[in-house]
C-alpha positions as CSV (number, residue, x, y, z in Angstrom):
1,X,10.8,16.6,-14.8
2,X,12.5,19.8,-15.8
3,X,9.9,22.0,-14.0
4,X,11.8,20.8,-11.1
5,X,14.8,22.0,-11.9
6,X,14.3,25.6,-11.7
7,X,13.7,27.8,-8.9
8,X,12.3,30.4,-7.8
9,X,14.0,33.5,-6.0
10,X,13.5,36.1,-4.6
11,X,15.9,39.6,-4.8
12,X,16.3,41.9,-2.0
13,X,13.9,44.2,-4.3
14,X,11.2,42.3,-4.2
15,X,10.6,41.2,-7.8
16,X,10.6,37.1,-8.1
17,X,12.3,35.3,-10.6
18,X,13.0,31.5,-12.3
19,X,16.1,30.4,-12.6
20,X,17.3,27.5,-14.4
21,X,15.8,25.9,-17.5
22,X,12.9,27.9,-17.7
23,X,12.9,28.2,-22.1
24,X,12.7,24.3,-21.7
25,X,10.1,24.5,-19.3
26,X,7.7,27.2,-21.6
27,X,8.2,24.5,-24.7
28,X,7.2,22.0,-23.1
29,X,3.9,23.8,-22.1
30,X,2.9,24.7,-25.5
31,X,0.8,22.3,-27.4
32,X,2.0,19.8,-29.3
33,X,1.0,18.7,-32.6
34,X,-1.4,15.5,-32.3
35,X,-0.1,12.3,-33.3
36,X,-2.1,10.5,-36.2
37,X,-3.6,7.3,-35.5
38,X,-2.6,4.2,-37.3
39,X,-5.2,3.1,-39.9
40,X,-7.9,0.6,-39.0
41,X,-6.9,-2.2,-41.5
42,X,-3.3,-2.1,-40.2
43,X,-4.5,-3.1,-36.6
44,X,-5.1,-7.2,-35.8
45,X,-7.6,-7.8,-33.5
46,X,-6.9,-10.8,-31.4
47,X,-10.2,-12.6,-29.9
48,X,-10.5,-15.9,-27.5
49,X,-13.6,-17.6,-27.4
50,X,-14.8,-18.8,-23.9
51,X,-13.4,-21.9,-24.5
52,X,-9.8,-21.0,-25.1
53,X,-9.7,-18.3,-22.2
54,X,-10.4,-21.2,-19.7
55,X,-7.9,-23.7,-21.8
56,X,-5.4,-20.5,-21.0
57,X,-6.4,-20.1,-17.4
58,X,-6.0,-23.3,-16.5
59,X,-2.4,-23.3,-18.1
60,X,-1.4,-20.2,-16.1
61,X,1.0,-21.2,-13.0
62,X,-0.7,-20.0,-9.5
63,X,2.9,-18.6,-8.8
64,X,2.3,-15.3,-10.3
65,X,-0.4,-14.5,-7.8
66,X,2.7,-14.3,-5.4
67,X,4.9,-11.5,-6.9
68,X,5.2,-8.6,-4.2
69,X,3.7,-5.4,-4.7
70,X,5.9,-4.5,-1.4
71,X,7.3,-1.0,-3.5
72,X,4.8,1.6,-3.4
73,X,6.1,2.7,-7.3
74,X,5.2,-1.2,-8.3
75,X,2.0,-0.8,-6.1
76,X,0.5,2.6,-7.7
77,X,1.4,2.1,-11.1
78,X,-0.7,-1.5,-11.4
79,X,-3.6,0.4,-9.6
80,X,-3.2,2.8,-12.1
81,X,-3.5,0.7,-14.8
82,X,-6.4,-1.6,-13.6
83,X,-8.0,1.7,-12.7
84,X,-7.9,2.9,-16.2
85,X,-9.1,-1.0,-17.8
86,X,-11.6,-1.5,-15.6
87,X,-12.9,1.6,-13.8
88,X,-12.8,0.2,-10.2
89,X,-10.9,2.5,-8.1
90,X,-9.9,1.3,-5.2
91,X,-9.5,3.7,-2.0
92,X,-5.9,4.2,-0.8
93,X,-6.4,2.6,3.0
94,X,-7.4,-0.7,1.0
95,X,-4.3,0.0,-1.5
96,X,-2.0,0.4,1.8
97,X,-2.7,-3.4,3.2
98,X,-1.9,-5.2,-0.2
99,X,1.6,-7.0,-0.2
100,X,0.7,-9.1,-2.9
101,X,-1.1,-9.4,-6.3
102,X,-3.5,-12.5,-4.4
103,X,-3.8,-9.5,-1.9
104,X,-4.6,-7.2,-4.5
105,X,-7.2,-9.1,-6.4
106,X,-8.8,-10.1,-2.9
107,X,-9.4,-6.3,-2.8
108,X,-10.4,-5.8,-6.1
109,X,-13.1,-8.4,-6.9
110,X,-16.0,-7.7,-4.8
111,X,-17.5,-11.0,-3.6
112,X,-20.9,-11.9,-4.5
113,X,-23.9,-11.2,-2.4
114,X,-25.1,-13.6,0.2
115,X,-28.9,-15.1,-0.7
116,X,-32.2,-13.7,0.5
117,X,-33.6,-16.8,3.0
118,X,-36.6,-16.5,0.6
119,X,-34.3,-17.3,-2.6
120,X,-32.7,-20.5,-0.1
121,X,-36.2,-21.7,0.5
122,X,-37.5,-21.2,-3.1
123,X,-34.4,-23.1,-4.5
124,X,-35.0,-26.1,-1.7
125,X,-38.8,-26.6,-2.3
126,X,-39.5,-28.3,0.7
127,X,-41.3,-25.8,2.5
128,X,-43.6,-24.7,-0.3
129,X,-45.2,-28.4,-0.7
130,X,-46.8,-27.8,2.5
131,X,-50.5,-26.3,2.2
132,X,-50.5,-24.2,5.8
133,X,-46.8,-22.6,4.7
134,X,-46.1,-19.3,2.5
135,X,-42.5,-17.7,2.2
136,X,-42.4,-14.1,1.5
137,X,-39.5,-12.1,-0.2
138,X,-40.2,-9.1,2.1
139,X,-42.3,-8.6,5.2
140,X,-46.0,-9.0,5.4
141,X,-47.1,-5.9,6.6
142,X,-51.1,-5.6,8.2
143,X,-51.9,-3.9,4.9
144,X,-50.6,-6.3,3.1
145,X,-52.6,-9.3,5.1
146,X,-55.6,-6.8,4.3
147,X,-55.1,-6.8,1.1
148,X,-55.0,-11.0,0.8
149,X,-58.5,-11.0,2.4
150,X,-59.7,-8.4,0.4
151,X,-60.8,-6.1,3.3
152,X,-57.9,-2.7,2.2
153,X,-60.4,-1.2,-0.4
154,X,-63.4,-1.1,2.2
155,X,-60.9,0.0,4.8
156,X,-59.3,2.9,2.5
157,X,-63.0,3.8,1.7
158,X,-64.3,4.1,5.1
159,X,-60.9,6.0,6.2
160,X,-61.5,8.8,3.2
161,X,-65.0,9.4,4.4
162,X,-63.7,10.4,7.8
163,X,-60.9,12.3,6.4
164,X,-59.0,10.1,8.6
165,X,-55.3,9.2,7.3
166,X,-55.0,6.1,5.3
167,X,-51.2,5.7,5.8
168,X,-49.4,6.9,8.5
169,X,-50.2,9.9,10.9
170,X,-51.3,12.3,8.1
171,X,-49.0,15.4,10.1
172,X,-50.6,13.9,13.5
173,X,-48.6,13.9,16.2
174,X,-48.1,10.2,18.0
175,X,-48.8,10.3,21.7
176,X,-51.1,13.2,22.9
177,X,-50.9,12.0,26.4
178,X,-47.5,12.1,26.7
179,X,-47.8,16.0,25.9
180,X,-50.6,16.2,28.6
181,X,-48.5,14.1,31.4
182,X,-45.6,16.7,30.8
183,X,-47.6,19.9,31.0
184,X,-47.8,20.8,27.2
185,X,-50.2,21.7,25.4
């Protein structure tokens, strides 16, 4: 924070100048030597197997999910932190509504995706018992019917000889007669 206590001026010649601590500012921009790292024996790793992390969980008091993230210091500096743990960032007109770490958490944890009404079906089995019903996980198109009664190859076949389009307009354009009704040609 010492940049910010010099300043800059200006003389009546012209020429622009720092005043203030400006030898501490320039040391502090040089690099500094790098710290060594502790060895790798010295560090204890500390592990929890799934079992103990729920045994802890379900010790934990639902209280701290009230503390107030009300300051905007408080507020930034946990985003900061979960930003740099766990790589979701979160944008700052979310950040603004959160009072709360339940608030927080609400924002952070995405929720998870509803079902596909195929998947709901599948899982229920009571419509695929029945001989006359079949559940798709996308939409049956015509070519797709075509293809279940085996017609699409004849189809594709009989298209290429006419060097007709298979899918699509093949750079046709849609409606002639609409160009005719207006004039155009």
């Amino acid at each position: 924070m010492r940049a910010l206590e010099t300043t800059i001026e200006v003389r009546e010649t012209g020429v622009v100048a720092l005043d203030g601590h400006v030898t501490s500012v320039v040391a502090a921009l040089k690099a500094q030597p790098e710290v060594q790292e502790v060895e790798p024996e010295l560090k204890e790793e500390f592990a929890l197997d799934a079992q103990q992390a729920i045994e802890f969980r379900k010790s934990w008091d639902k209280s701290w999910k009230t503390i107030s993230l009300e300051d905007p210091r408080v507020k930034f500096a946990v985003n900061k932190r979960v930003q740099q743990l766990t790589g979701h960032i979160i944008p700052d007109h979310k950040l603004l509504t959160v009072n709360t770490v339940a608030g927080y958490l609400g924002v952070l944890v995405k929720p998870a995706p509803a079902k596909k009404l195929a998947e709901v079906i599948e899982q229920k089995g009571e419509l695929q018992a029945l001989p006359n019903v079949a559940v798709y996980n996308r939409r049956v198109t015509p070519i797709d019917k075509e293809k279940m009664v085996g017609r699409w190859k004849l189809i594709v076949n009989e298209l290429e000889k006419r060097d007709l389009p298979v899918v699509g307009t093949g750079g046709l354009s849609g409606n002639v007669e609409k160009k005719w009704a207006r004039g155009e040609s």
